[in-house]
C-alpha positions, 0 to 999 in steps of 0.5 A: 742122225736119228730114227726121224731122219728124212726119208732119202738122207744118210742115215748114219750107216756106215756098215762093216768099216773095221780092219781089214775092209778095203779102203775103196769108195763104200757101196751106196745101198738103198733100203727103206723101214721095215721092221725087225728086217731093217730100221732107222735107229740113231746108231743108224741101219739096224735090223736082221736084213742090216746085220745079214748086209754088214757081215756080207759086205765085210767078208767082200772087203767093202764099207757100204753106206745105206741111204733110207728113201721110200721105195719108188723113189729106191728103185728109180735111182737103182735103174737110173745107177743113180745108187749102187744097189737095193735091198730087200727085192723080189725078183721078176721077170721084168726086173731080171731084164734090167738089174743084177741080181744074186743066186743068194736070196737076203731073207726069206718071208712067210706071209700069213692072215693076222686075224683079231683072237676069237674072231670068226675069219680063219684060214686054215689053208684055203684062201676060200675059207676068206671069201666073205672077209674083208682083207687089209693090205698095204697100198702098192704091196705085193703078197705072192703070186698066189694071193694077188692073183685071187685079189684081182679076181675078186676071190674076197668079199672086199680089199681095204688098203692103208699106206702103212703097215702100223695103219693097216694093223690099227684097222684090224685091231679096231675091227675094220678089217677081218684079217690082214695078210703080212710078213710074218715076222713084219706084222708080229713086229707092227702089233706089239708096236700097237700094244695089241699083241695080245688081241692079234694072232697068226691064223693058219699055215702060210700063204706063200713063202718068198724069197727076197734080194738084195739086187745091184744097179746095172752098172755093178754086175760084178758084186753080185757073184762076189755077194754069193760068195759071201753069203755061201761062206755065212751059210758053210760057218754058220753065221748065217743061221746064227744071224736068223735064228736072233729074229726068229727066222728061217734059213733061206732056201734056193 
């Protein structure tokens, strides 16, 4: 398969088969694009949430298959047991009512302001220092409670949507939005695919810092304990930093 693959089509994913993984049937997980985190390349899933998966799968002793679909289609076939698991997601209360989740977080966010260098929009810590700018987000995605609750109070002049994050940061570049606020390591990843890595820069300290699971369908209760296992074990050896510090990310924290 290639990077062009349909969405909801095996992609070539096959992770941690090697000597002395079990033979049973692979684990079915559902992801979906979001560069550096996880990408459709023709060796299929790549990515540091495809890396952090693989090694945690093989230390479990299971193969696991990861299938790309966009994300509500994701979630349905997770809550329907229609697939064994999904990665990444945030937890909430509502979610925890129905679905197996970890201890273990998969990866750890920083969402930031991207703004245009030299542009008057700065955050320096106070979402009020952005009330007469114009915010870019991506449709249906959410920041953290912090930012999405002062969204929908109005807290900012305006909110502009975009389906996509490649979309959203051609709207900053282009000056049709002030800011947008994003993963870090995403929006880095998203302007230096727009060649505009050199007009885009982080302004201020994080907003929020989330933390993001791989979580299991109802009817596999039993990986979640055997997948925190696995990932305190990367985290006693130190593959697990090892692994984050290739991206240059940061440690998950409890």
């Amino acid at each position: 398969m290639t990077a062009g693959c349909l969405p909801g089509v095996l992609c070539g994913a096959l992770l941690g088969l090697s000597a002395g993984v079990s033979a049973q049937t692979p684990v079915r997980l559902a992801s979906f694009e979001y560069p550096p985190y996880i990408v459709q390349t023709e060796a299929g899933a790549q990515g540091l949430s495809a890396d952090l998966v693989r090694e945690a799968f093989a230390r479990m002793r299971r193969g696991v298959l990861i299938e790309f679909y966009p994300w509500n289609r994701s979630v349905k076939l997770l809550e329907a047991d229609a697939i064994d698991g999904l990665f990444t997601i945030k937890k909430t209360p509502e979610r925890m009512k129905r679905l197996n989740y970890p201890n273990k977080p998969l990866i750890r966010q920083d969402y930031v302001f991207f703004v245009r260098k030299g542009s008057r929009t700065r955050f320096a810590g106070d979402l009020a220092d952005l009330s007469a700018a114009t915010i870019g987000v991506v449709t249906s995605t959410s920041y953290g409670q912090r930012f999405d609750e002062a969204a929908a109070r109005g807290a900012f002049s305006r909110t502009e949507s975009a389906s996509s994050y490649e979309l959203i940061f051609r709207m900053l570049a282009g000056g049709r939005v002030d800011a947008v606020i994003c993963s870090r390591l995403v929006g880095l990843e998203f302007a230096r695919r727009i060649g505009a890595d050199k007009l885009i820069e982080i302004s201020g300290p994080p907003v929020e810092t989330a933390l993001s699971y791989l979580v299991f369908a109802p009817k596999n209760a039993a990986l979640a304990p055997s997948f925190d296992k696995a990932i305190t074990t990367m985290e006693r050896d130190g593959t697990l930093e090892r692994i984050l510090a290739r991206y240059g990310a940061q440690q998950n924290k409890p």
